[in-house]
C-alpha positions as CSV (number, residue, x, y, z in Angstrom):
1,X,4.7,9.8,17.7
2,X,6.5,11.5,14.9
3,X,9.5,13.4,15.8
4,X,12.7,13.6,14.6
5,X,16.2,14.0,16.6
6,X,19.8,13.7,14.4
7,X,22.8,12.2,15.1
8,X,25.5,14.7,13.6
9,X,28.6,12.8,14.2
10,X,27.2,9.4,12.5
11,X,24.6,11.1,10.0
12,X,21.8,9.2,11.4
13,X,17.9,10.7,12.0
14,X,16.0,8.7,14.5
15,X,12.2,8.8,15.6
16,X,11.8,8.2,19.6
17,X,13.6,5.0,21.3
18,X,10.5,3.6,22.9
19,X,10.6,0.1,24.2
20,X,8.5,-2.3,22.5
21,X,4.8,-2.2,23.7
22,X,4.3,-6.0,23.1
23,X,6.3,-9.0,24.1
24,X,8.4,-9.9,21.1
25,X,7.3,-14.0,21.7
26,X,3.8,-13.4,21.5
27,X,1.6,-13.9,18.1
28,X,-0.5,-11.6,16.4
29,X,-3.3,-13.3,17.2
30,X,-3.4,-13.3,20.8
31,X,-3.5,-9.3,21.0
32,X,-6.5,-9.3,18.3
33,X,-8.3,-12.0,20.0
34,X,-7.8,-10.0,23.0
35,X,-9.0,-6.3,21.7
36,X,-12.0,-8.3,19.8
37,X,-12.8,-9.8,23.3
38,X,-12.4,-6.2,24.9
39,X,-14.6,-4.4,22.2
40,X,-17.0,-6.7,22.6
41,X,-20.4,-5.8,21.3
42,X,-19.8,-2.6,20.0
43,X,-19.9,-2.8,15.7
44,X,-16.6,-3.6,14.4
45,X,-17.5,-3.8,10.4
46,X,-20.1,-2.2,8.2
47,X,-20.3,-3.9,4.5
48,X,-21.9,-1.0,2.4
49,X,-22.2,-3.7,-0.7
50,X,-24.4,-5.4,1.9
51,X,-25.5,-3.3,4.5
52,X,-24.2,-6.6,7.2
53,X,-22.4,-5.6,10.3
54,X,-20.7,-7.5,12.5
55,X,-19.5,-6.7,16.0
56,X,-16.2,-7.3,17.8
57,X,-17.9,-10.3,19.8
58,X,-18.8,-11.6,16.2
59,X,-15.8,-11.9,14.9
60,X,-13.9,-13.0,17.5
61,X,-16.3,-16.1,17.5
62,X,-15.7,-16.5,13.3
63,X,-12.2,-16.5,14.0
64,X,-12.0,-19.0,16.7
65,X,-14.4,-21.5,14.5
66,X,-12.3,-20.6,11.6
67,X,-9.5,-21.8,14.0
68,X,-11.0,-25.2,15.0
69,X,-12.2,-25.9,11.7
70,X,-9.1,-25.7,10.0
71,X,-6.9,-27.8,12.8
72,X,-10.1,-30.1,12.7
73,X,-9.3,-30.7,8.7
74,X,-5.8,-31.5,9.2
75,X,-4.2,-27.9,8.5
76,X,-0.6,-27.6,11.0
77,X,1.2,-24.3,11.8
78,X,3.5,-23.0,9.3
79,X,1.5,-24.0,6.3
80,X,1.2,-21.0,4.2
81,X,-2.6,-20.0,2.9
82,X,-2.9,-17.4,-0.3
83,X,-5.5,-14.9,0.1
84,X,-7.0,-13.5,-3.1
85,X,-10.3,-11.6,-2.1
86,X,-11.7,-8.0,-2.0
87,X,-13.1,-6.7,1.7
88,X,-15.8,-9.1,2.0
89,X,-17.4,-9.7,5.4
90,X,-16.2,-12.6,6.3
91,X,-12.2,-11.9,5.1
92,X,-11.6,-10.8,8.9
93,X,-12.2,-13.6,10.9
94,X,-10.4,-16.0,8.2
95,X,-7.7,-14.2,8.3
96,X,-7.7,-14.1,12.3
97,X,-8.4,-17.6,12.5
98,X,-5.6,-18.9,9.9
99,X,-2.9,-16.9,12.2
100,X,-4.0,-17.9,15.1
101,X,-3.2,-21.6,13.9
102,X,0.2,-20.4,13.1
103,X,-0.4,-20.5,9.5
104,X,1.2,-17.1,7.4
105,X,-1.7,-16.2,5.2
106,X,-0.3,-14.6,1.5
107,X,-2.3,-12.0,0.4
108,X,-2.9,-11.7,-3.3
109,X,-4.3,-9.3,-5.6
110,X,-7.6,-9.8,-6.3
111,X,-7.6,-8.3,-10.1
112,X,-3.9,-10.2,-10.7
113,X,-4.0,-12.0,-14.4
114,X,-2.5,-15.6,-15.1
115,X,0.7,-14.8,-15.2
116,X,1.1,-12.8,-12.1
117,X,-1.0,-15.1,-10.5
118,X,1.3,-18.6,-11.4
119,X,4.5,-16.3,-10.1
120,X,3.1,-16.4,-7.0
121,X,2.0,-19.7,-6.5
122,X,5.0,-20.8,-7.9
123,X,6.7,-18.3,-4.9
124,X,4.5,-19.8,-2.2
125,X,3.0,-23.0,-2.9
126,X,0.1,-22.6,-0.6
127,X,-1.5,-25.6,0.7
128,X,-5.1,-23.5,0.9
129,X,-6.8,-20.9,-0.8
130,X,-9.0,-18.6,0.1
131,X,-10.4,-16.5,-2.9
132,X,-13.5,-14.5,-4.1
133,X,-15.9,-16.7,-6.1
134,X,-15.5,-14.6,-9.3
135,X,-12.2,-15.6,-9.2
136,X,-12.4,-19.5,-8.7
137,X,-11.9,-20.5,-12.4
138,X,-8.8,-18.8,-12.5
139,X,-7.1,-19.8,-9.3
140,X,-8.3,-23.5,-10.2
141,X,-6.8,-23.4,-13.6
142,X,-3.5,-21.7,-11.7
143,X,-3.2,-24.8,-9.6
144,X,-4.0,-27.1,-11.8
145,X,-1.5,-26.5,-14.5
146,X,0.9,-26.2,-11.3
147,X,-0.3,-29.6,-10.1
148,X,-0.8,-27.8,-6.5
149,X,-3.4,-30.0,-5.4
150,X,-4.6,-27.1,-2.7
151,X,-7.9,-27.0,-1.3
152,X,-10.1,-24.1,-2.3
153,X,-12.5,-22.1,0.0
154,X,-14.6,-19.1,-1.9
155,X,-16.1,-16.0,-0.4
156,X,-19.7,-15.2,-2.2
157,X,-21.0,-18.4,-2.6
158,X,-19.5,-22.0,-3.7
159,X,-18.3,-23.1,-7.6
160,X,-16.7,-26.2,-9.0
161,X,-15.2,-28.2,-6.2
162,X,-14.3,-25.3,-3.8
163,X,-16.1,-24.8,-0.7
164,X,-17.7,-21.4,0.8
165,X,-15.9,-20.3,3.7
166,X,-19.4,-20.4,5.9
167,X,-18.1,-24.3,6.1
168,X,-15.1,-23.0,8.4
169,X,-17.6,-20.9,10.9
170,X,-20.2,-23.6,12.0
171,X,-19.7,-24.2,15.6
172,X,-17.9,-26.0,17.2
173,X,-18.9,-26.5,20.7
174,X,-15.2,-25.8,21.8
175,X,-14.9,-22.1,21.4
176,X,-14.5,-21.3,24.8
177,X,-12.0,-23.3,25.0
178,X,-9.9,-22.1,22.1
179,X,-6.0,-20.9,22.8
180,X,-4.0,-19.7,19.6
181,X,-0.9,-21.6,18.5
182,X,2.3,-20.6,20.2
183,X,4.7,-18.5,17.7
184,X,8.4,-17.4,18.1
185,X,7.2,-13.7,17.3
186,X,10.6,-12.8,16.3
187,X,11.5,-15.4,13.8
188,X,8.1,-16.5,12.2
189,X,5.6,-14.8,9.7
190,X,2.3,-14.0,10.1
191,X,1.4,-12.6,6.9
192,X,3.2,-12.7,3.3
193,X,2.6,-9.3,1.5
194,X,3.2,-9.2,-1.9
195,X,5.9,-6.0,-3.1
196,X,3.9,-3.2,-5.1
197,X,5.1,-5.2,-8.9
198,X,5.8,-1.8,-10.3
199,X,9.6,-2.8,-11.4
200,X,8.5,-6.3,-12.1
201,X,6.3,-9.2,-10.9
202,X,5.7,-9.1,-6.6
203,X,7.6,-10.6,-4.1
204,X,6.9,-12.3,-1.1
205,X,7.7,-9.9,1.8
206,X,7.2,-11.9,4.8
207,X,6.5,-9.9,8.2
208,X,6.9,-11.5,11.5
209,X,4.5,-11.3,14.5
210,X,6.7,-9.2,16.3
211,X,7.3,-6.4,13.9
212,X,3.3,-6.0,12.6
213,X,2.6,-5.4,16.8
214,X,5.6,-2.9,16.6
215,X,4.2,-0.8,14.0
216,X,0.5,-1.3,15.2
217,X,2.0,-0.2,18.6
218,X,3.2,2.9,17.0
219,X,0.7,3.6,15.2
220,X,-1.1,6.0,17.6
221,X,-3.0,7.6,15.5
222,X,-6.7,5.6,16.2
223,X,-8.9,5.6,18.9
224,X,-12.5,3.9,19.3
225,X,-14.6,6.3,18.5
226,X,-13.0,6.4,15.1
227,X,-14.8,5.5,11.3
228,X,-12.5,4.2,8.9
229,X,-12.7,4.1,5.5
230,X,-9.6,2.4,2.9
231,X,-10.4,0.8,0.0
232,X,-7.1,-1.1,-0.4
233,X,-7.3,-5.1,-0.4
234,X,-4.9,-7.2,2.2
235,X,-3.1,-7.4,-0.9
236,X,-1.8,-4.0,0.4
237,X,-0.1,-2.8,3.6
238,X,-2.3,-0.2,3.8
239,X,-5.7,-2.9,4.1
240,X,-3.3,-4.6,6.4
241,X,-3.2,-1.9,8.5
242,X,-6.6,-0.4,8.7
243,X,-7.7,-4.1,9.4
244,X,-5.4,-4.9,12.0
245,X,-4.5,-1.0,13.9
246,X,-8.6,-0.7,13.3
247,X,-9.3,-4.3,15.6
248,X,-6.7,-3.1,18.0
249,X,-7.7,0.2,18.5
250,X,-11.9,-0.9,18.7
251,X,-12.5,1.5,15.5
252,X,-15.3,0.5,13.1
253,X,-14.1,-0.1,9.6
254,X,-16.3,0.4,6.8
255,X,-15.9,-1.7,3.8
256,X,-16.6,-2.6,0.5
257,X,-16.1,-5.0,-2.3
258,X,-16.1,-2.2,-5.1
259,X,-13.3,-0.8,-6.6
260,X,-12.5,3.2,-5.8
261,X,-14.2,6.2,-7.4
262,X,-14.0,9.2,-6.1
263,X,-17.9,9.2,-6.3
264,X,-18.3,6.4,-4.0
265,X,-15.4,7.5,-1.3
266,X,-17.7,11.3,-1.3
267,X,-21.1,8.5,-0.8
268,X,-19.3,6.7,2.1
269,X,-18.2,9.8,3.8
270,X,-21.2,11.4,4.4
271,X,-23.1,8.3,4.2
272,X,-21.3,6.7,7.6
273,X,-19.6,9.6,8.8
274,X,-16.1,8.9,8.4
275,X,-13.3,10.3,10.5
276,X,-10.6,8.6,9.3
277,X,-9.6,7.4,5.6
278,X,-6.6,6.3,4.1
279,X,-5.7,7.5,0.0
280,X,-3.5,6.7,-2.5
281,X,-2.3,10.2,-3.7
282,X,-4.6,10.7,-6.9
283,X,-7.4,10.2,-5.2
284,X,-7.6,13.6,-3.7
285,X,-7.4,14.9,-7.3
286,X,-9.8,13.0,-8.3
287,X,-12.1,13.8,-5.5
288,X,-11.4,17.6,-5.5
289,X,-12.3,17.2,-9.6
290,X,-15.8,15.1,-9.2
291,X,-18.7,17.4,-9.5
292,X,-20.1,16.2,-6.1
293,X,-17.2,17.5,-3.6
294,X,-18.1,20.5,-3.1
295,X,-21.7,19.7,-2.0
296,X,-20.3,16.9,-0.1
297,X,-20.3,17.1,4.1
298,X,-16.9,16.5,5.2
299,X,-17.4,17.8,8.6
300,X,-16.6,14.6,10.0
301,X,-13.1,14.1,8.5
302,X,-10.9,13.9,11.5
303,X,-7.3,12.3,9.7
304,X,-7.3,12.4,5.6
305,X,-4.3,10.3,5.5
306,X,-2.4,9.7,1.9
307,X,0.8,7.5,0.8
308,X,2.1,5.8,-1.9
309,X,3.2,8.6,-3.8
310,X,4.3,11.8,-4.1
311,X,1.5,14.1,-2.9
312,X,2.1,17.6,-4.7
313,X,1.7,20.3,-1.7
314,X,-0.9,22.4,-3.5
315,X,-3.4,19.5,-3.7
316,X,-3.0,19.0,0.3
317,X,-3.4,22.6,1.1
318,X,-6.7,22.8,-0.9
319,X,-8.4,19.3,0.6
320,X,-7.5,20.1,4.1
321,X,-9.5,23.5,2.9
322,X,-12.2,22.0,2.8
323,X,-12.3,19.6,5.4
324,X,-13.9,21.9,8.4
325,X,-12.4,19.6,11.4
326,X,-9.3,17.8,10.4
327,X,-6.7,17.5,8.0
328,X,-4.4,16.1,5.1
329,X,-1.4,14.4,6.4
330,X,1.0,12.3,4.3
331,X,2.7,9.0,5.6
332,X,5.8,7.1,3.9
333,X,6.5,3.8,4.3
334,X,6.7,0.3,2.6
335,X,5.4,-2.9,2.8
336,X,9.4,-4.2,4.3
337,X,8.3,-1.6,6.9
338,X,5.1,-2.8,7.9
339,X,4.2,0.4,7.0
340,X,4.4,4.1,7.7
341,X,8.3,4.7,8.6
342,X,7.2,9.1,8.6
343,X,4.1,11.1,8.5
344,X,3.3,14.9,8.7
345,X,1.0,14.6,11.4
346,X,-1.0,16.2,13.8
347,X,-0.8,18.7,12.0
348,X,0.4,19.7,8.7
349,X,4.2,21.5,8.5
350,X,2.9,23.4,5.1
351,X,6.4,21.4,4.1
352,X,6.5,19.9,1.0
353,X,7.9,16.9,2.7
354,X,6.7,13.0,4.0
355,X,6.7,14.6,7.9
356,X,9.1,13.3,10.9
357,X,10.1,10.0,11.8
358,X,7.6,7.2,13.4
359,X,9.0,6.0,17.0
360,X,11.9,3.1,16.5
361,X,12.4,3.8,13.2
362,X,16.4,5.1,12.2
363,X,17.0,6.9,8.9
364,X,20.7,7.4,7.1
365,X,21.0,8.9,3.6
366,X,23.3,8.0,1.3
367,X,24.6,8.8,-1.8
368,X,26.5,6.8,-5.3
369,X,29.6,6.2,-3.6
370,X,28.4,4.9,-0.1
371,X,29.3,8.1,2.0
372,X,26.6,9.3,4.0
373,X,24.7,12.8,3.8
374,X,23.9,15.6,6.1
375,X,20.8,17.7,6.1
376,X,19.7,18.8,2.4
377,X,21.6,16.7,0.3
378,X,19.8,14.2,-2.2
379,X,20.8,10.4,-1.3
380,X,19.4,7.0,-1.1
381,X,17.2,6.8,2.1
382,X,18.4,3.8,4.0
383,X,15.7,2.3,6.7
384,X,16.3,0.3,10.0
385,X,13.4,-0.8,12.5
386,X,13.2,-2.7,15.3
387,X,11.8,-5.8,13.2
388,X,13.4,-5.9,10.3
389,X,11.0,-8.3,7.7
390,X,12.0,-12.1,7.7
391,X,13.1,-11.8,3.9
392,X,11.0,-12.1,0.5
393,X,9.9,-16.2,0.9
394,X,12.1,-18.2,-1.3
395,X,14.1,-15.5,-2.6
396,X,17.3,-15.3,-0.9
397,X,19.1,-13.2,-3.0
398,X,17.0,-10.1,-3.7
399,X,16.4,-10.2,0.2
400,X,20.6,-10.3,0.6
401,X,20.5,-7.2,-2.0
402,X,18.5,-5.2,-0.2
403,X,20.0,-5.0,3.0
404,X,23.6,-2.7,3.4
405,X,26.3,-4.4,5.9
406,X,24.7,-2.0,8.7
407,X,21.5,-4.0,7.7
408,X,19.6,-1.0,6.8
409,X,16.8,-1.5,4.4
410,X,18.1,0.3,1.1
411,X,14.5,1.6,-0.3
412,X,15.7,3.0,-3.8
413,X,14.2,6.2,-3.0
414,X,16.2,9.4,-3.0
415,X,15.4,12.1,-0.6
416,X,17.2,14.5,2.3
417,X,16.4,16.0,5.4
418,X,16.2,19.4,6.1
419,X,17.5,20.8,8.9
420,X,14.0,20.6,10.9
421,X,14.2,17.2,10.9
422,X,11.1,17.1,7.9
423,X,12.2,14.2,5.6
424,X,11.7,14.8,1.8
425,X,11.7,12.0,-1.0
426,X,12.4,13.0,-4.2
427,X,12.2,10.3,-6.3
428,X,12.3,6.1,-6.9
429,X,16.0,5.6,-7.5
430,X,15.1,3.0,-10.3
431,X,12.6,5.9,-12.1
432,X,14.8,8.8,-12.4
433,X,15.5,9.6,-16.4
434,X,18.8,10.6,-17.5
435,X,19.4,12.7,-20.2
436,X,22.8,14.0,-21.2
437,X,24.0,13.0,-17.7
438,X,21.2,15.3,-15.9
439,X,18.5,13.6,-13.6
440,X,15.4,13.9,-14.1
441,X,12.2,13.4,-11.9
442,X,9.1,11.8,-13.5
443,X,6.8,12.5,-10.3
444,X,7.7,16.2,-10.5
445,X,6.5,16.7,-14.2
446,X,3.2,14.1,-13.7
447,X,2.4,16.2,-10.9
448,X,2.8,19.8,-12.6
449,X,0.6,18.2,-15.5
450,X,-2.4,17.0,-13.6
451,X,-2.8,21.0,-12.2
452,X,-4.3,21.6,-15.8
453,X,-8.3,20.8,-15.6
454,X,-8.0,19.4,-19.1
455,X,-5.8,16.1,-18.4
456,X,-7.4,13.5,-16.6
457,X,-4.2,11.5,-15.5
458,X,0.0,12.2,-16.7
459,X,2.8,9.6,-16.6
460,X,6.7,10.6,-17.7
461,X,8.8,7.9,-18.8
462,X,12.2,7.4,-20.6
463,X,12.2,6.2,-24.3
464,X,15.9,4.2,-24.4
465,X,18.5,6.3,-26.5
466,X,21.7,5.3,-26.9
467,X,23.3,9.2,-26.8
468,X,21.3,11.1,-24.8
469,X,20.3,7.8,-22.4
470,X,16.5,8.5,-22.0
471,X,14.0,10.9,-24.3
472,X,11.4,12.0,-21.8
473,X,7.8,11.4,-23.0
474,X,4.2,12.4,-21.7
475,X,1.9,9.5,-22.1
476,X,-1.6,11.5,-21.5
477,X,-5.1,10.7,-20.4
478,X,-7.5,13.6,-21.1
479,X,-10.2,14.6,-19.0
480,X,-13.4,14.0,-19.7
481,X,-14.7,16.0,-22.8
482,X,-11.5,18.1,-22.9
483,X,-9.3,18.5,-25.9
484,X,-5.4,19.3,-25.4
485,X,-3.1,18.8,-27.9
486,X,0.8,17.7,-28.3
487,X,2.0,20.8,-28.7
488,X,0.3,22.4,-25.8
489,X,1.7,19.6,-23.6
490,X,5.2,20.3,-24.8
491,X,4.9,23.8,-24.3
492,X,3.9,22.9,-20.4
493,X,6.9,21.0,-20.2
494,X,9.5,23.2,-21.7
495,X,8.5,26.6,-20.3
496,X,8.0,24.9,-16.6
497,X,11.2,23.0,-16.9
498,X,14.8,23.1,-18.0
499,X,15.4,22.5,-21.1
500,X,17.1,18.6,-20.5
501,X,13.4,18.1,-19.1
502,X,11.5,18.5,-22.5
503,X,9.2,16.3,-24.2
504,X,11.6,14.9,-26.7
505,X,10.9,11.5,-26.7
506,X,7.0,12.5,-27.7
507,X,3.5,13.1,-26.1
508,X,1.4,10.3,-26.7
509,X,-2.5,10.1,-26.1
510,X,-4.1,7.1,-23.8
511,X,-7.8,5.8,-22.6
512,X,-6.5,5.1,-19.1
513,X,-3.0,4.2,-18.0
514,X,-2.0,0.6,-16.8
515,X,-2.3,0.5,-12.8
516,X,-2.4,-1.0,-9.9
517,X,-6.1,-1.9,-8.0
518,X,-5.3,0.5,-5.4
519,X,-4.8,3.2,-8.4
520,X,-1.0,3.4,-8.3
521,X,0.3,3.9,-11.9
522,X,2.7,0.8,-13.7
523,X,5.4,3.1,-15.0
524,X,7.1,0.1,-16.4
525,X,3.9,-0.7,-18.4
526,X,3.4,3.1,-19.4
527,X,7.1,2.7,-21.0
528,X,6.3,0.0,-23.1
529,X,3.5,1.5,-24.5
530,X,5.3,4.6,-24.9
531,X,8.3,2.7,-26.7
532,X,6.0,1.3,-29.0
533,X,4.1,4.5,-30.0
534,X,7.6,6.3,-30.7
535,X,8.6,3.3,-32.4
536,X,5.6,4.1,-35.1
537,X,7.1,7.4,-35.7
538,X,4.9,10.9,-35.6
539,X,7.9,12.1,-32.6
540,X,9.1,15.2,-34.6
541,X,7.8,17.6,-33.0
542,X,9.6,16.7,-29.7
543,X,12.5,16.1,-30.7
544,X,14.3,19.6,-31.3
């Protein structure tokens, strides 16, 4: 599945040429019909919040009345539906049944504020939402102000002049009956994932039929007997995929409407016996730092899976320690991907790298100028798939700006290969720090900082100077009952690090640093507040 072969005369790494598994005409929704159909009555879904399981049969009857429902209130194909709900039971079969209509659902971030929030809608104009009940006041007020006159349905109960979801799963008395809506698989979207917002508000990054069943195809690291386990939203690729790869593959997903700790991941795994899970880097720290890991049974840990990230080698080594019967492997990809283009997997290189490439997937590197790179030499990595993603919706010209005249996918990030084949990212283009002309990597520092049992969480970001370019600063959240101070911090920095790589734009102190839901820092944010706090002065002792 992950295997890399190089090109030498063009510069290009490619994964295995493996024809496509699926027919590039068919939707989505027929192949998860069809595995929820196969899978039957065996137990699909386990809600902990809850304790409510439902089985393949069950939703596959949920989606087909979701279908019906929906047609039966006017709703055609090509409509798009926003999504702004956490893993709820009934989320599935909503999502099934809107798709299989031929209606791309966007999926939204359940914790997004006003302003995020009117962006999208603004993006999309949805002519239905779907949304958690907790939430209702704030998507009304959304619409209203944007005199979107969208129907609302609410997971967790009814409020104001929405309508629960249940309304969309009575029966029918035509389920056996039900086919989904034709769809070009090629050239229309099933799903609208929103971009990670970490260099500014999301974008729409519609994915097509076809190239979702590409990347489920080549997914091949699930099988039936599996228990999976991510907390991440739809909002997320990674949801995306442990909903949809899960469905196809007849694994049971556990889920749950709470937001991660590390004590309640430790709780699920030894509560439900979890083979497989899915992480956003810190959360291994975090894990490997609560007071219940070691007493924890991990036995049944088959695939420890982490992304989004840069996943410091030391922290992998010492997880897959202590997981008896499986290990930590790291996967890189992006939502324009559908996902995972790499992974280190079956089994671990001891590399600190983001593995070998995933079948169909081709890989150039290039640098400032254009030219491409050979093995170990730093460039942008430049991404094509089989399916490339129908664009950002209604945003033609950051979609135009993102694709080279090869139509690679330029990602931003700067990494190499090595001659192995094992590709390594670096850093986000767009986050290096310059200082006096010499790069610096933020990821690199954050990560040496967080090996010290007496910080909690580390962010590096650039104060704005007009000589040296950018001051780099620590923005530091302590852990719990610990004490550090600024000058310890600074003396981390400068006797780990060249000298262009100290602390001169200051060390500042923090409750918690701004984030994502799925835990994935805001640098952008973390500036700011950085600027501000150097902007009040007390910087002197970082600035020699």
């Amino acid at each position: 599945m992950f295997t890399t072969k190089y090109d030498e005369k063009n510069k290009v790494w490619s994964g295995l040429d493996i024809p496509p598994t699926y027919n590039s005409k068919i939707s989505v929704a027929q192949v998860m019909l069809n595995a929820l159909k196969t899978y039957g009555s065996k137990i699909a879904q386990i809600s902990d919040n809850d304790g409510i399981e439902l089985s393949f049969n069950e939703i596959r009857q949920k989606t087909i009345r979701a279908a019906e429902n929906l047609l039966d209130r006017g709703y055609k194909p090509k409509q798009v539906f926003g999504l702004m709900a956490k893993n709820s039971h009934h989320v599935a079969p909503i999502v099934f049944g809107s798709i299989s209509i031929g209606c791309p659902v966007n999926t939204l971030d359940p914790s997004f504020k006003k302003a995020e929030l009117i962006h999208m809608l603004i993006t999309i104009k949805p002519v239905l939402m779907f949304c958690d009940v907790g939430v209702y006041d704030l998507v009304s007020e959304c619409l209203a102000e944007l005199k979107n006159d969208a129907k609302i349905f609410t997971f967790g109960g009814s409020k104001g002049k929405a309508e629960p979801v249940e309304k969309l799963l009575l029966e029918t008395h035509n389920e056996d009956y039900f086919v989904p809506m034709e769809v070009d698989g090629e050239k229309e979207t099933a799903l609208i994932i929103c971009s990670s917002g970490t260099t500014g508000f999301s974008k729409g990054v519609c994915l097509s039929h076809a190239a979702l069943l590409d990347e489920m195809a080549h997914l091949s690291f699930t099988y039936s007997s599996d228990v999976m386990l991510c907390f991440s939203t739809l909002y997320w690729i990674t949801g995306v995929i442990t909903l949809f790869k899960g469905t196809m593959c007849g694994a049971t997903r556990i889920i749950t409407t709470e937001s991660y700790s590390p004590e309640l991941q430790l709780h699920l795994f030894e509560q439900y016996k979890v083979t497989w899970a899915l992480n956003a880097s810190h959360h291994l720290l975090l894990m490997m730092k609560n007071k219940n890991f070691t007493t924890t049974d991990l036995s049944s840990i088959r695939c420890q899976f982490v992304t989004g990230s840069k996943v410091p080698l030391h922290v992998q080594s010492e997880m897959s320690s202590h997981l008896p019967n499986g290990n930590v492997s790291v996967v890189y990809g992006l939502s324009e991907t559908c996902g995972p283009v790499s992974g280190d997997y079956p089994q671990p290189s001891g590399r600190d790298c983001v593995g070998r490439l995933l079948s169909g997937v081709k890989i150039k590197v290039i640098d400032d100028q254009g030219n491409r790179c050979g093995p170990n030499v730093d460039g942008e990595v430049c991404i094509k798939v089989n399916y490339r993603f129908l664009g950002y919706y209604g945003n033609q010209d950051a979609t135009d700006e993102l694709f080279d005249d090869e139509g690679c996918l330029m990602t931003g990030d700067i990494g190499h290969f090595d001659s192995m084949g094992y590709l390594y990212i670096v850093d986000r283009k767009k986050d290096l720090l310059k200082y006096y002309g010499n790069s610096i990597s933020p990821s690199e520092i954050d990560a040496f900082l967080i090996q010290s049992p007496k910080i909690k969480s580390a962010c590096i970001v650039g104060i704005p100077d007009e000589v040296a370019s950018d001051l780099p600063a620590a923005v530091i959240v302590c852990a719990d009952g610990a004490h550090i101070s600024e000058q310890e911090i600074f003396d981390m920095v400068a006797d780990n690090f060249s000298d262009h790589c100290k602390l001169r734009g200051g060390v500042y102190f923090v409750d918690s640093l701004p984030s994502t839901v799925s835990g994935k820092v805001l640098r952008r944010k973390v500036k700011e507040i950085a600027i501000q706090l150097f902007e009040n002065g007390n910087t002197e002792l970082c600035r020699s």
